[in-house]
C-alpha positions in Angstrom: 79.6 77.4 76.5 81.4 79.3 73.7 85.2 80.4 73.8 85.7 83.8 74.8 88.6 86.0 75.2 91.7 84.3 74.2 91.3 81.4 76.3 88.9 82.1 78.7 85.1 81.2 78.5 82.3 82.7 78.2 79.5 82.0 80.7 77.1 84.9 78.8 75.9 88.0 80.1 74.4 89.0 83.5 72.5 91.9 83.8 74.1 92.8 80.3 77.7 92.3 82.1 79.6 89.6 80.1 81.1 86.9 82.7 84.3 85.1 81.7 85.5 81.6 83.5 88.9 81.4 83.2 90.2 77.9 82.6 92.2 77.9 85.8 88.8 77.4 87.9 88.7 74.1 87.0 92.0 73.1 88.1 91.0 75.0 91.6 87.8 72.7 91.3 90.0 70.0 91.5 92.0 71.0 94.4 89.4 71.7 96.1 87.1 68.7 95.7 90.5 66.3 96.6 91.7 68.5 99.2 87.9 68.9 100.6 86.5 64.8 100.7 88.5 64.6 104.0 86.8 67.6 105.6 83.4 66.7 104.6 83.8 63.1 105.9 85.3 64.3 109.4 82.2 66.5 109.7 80.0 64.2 108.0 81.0 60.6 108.3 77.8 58.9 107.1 78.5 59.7 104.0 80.5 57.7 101.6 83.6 58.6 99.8 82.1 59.3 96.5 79.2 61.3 97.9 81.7 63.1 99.9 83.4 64.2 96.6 80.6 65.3 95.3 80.0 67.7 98.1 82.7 68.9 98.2 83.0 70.0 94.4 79.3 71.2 95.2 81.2 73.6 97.2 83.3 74.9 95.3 80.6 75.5 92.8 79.0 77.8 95.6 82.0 79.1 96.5 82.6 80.6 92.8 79.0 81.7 93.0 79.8 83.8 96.1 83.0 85.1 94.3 80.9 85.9 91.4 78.2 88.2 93.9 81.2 89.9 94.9 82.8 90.9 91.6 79.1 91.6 90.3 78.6 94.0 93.4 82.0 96.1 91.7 80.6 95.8 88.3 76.7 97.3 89.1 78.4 99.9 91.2 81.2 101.3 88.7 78.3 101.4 86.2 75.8 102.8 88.3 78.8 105.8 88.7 78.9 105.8 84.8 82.0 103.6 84.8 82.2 101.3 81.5 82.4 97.7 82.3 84.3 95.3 80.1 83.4 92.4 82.0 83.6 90.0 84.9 86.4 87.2 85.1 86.4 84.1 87.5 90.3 82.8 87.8 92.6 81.1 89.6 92.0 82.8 93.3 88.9 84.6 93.0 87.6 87.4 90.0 88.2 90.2 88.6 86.1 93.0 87.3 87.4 94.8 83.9 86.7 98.5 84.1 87.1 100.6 81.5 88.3 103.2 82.8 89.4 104.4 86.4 86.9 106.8 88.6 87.9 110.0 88.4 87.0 111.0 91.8 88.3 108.8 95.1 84.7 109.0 96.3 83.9 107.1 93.6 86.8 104.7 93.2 86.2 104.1 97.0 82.4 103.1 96.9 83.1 101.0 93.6 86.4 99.3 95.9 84.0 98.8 99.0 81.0 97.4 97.2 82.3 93.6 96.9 83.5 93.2 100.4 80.9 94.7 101.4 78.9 92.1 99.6 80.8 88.8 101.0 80.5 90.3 104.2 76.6 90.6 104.5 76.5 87.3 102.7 78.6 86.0 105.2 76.8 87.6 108.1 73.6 86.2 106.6 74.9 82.7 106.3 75.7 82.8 109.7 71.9 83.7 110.7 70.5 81.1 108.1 72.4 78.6 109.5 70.6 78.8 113.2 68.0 77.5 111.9 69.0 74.9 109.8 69.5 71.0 111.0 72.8 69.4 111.1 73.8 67.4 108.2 74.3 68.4 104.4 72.4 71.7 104.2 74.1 72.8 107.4 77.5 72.1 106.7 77.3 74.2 103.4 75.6 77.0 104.8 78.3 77.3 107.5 81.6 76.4 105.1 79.8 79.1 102.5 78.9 81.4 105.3 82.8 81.2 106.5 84.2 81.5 103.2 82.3 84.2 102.2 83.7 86.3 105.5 86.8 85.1 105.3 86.5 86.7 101.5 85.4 89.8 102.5 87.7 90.3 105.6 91.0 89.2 103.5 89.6 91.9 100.5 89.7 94.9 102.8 93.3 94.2 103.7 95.1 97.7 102.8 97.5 96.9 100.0 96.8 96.3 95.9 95.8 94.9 94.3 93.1 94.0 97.0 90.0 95.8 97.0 91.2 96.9 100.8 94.6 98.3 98.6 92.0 100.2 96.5 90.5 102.1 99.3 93.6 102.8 100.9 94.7 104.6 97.4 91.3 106.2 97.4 91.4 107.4 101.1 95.5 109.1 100.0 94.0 110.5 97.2 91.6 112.5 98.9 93.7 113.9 101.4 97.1 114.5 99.1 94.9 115.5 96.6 97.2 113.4 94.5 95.9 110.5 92.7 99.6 109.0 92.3 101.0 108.9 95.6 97.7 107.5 96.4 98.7 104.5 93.8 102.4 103.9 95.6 100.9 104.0 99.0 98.6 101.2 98.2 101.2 99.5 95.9 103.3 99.2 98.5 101.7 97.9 100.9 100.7 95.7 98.6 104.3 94.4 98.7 104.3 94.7 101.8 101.3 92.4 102.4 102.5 89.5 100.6 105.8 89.4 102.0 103.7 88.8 105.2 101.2 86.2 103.6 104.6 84.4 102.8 105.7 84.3 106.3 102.9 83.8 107.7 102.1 80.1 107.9 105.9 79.8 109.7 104.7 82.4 112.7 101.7 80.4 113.0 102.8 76.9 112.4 106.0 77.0 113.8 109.2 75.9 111.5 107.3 73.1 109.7 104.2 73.8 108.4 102.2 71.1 106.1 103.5 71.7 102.5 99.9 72.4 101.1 99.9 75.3 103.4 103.2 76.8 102.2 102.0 76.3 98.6 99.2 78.0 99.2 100.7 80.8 100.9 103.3 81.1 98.4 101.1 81.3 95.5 98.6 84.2 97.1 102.3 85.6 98.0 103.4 85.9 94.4 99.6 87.5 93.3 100.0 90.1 95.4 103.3 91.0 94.8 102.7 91.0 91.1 99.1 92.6 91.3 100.9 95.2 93.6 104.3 95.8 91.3 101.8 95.8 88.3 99.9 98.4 90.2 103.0 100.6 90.7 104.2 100.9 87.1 101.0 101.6 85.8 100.6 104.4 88.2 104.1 105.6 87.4 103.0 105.4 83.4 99.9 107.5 84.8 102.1 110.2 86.2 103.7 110.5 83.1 100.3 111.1 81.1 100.8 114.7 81.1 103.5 115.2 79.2 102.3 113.7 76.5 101.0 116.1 74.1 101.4 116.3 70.4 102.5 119.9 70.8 106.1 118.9 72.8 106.4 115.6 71.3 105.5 115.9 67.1 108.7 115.7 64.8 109.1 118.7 62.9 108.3 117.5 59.3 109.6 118.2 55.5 106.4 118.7 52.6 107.7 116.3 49.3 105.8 115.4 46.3 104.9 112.2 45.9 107.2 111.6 42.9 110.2 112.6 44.2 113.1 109.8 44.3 113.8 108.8 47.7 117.3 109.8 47.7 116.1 113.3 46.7 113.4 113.6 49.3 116.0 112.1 52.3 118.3 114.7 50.9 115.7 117.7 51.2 115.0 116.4 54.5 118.9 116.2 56.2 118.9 120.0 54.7 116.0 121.0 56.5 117.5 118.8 59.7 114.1 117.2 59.5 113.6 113.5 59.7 110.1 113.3 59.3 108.2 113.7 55.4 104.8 115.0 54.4 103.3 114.0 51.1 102.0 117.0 49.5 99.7 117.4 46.7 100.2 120.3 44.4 98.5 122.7 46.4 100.1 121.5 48.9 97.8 119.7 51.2 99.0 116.8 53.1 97.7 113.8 51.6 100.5 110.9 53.5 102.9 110.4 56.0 106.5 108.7 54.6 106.8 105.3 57.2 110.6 106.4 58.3 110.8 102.5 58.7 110.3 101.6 55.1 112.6 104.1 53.9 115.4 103.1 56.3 115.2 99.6 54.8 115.2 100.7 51.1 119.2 99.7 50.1 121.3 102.9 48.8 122.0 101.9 45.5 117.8 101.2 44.8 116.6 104.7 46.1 117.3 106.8 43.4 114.8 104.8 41.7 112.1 104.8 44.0 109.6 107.2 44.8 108.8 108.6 48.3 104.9 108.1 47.5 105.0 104.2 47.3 106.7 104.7 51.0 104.1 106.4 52.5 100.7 106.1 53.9 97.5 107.6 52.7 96.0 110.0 55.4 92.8 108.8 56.9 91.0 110.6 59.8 92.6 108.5 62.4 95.5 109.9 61.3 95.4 113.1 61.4 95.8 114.4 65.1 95.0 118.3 66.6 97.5 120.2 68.0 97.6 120.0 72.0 95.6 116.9 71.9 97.1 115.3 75.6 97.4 112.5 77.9 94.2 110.0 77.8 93.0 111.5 74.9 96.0 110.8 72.9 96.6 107.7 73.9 92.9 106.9 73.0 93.0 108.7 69.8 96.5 106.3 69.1 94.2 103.1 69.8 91.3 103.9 67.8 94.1 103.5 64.7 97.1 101.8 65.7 100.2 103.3 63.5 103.5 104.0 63.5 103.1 108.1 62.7 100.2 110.5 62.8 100.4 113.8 61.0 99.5 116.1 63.4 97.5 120.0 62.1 96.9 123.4 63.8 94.0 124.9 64.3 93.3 126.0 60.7 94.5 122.0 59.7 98.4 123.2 58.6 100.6 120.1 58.7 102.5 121.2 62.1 104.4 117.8 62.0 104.8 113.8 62.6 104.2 112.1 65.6 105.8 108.9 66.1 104.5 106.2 68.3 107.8 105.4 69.3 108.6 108.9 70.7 105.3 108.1 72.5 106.5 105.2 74.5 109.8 106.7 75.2 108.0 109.7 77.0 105.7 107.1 79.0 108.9 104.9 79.7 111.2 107.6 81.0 111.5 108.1 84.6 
């Protein structure tokens, strides 16, 4: 079993999906293999305590195994849309599928949402069938714990709020009829919110003033997943929104050509007279061949930048640097990951330097409200 990302492991790859295990599982493992002896033992007394263990971590083996059907059901459905998938991850409460990108069509993102619950649910159902004709004892009780668990998966998935699958095609189903993707995203998110402040409450309504402590744990921990799946959910929808107005055209720095030779007090000075803050290194003909980092000339003391050129404070151009004019949203953000940097020169049309864009202007625009 080989490390995987950061500090989650790798299980390998199914049907050419990688599957992570997050280290978490195995503290859930342990929960419920302690939690789950005096369960099995109730239903199965002729068995002894450590056999009872034993079944009981079997079970949460099969349990994961479900989980992992359900997830894999997202995963072959996004890719049978032509959705990218990263990978599937088994955590603390359940998985998570890693898709590259989000359908761009609520049809789409609602059959990808519906294909997992969908999934525990007929497992469920055909637990429940299996298990009619099955004898009582060890066989039995796991097809009917698994069949159970595997419903109760499915049912508490469909639940309308994110990050649930239920919260995805309640987003999907605004979508379509606002025709807008983001209110679509705070609907969901929301109830999201919404949903967990009810998970929290819930084990009082049904328990009465004191329920058992494991019960309020529990409760409190699904609670605070939901809340921060759903407030998650809900600023990255609101970054969404603001997608469109980034474009290189609105938000490039108007920029100041300098030879590569010139001091650095000389070029800053040529650049306050053209109320410019950004510089261009120019060769002789005057094609852009480096953007000046603004962050390594601010940190250049006065008294040493007379004696410095503006070349040794620049970066040589590469392609990932250089950005088209009206290059927007997605595909700017994209083009900014392919080659992380603090400024791009961005060109026309005919590649004219039509100025700098830099990243920090970038995040302002997404973090504004």
């Amino acid at each position: 079993m080989a490390t995987g990302r950061g500090r989650q492991l790798s299980l390998g790859r199914i049907a050419g999906i990688p599957v992570y295990v997050s280290p978490t599982w195995f503290l859930v493992a342990a929960i419920i293999t302690f939690w789950g002896r005096d369960v099995v033992l109730r239903e199965l007394p002729e068995l002894t305590g450590g056999e009872a263990y034993a079944l009981a971590f079997l079970f949460a083996v099969l349990l994961y195994l479900s989980v992992f059907v359900h997830e894999l059901g997202h995963a072959l459905t996004a890719r049978r849309l032509g959705l990218p998938v990263r990978g599937v991850t088994l955590h603390f409460l359940g998985g998570h599928t890693e898709i590259e990108r989000d359908a761009p069509t609520p049809g789409r993102d609602l059959v990808v949402s519906a294909a997992g619950p969908l999934l525990s649910l007929a497992l469920g159902g055909l637990g429940l069938l299996a298990y009619q004709s099955i004898d009582d004892g060890v066989p039995g009780f796991l097809v009917w714990m698994l069949a159970i668990a595997n419903l109760l998966v499915g049912v508490f998935n469909v639940l309308p709020g994110l990050p649930l699958d239920g919260g995805h095609m309640l987003r999907a189903a605004v979508w379509k009829v606002s025709g807008d993707e983001h209110r679509g995203t705070v609907v969901a998110a929301r109830s999201g919110q919404v949903l967990a402040g009810l998970v929290l409450v819930m084990p009082f309504a049904l328990n009465g003033a004191t329920p058992p402590v494991s019960v309020i744990i529990w409760a409190g921990l699904v609670a605070a997943l939901l809340w921060s799946g759903a407030t998650q959910a809900l600023a990255v929808g609101r970054m969404r929104a603001r997608l469109p107005r980034l474009d290189t055209r609105t938000l490039a720095r108007r920029a100041a050509p300098v030879a590569p030779d010139l001091p650095v007090s000389e070029a800053m000075r040529q650049a306050r007279e053209a109320n410019v803050t950004s510089l261009v290194i120019v060769d002789s003909a005057g094609r852009p061949t480096g953007i000046v980092s603004e962050s390594s000339v601010a940190a250049i003391p006065e008294q040493r930048r007379p004696w410095v050129t503006i070349g040794q404070q620049s970066r040589s151009l590469q392609k990932g640097l250089i950005l088209p004019l009206d290059v927007r949203g997605d595909d700017l953000l994209k083009a900014m990951r392919e080659l992380p940097a603090t400024e791009y020169l961005v060109v026309d049309g005919e590649g004219r330097v039509y100025g700098v864009l830099v990243t920090s202007d970038v995040d302002h625009a997404l973090a504004a409200r």
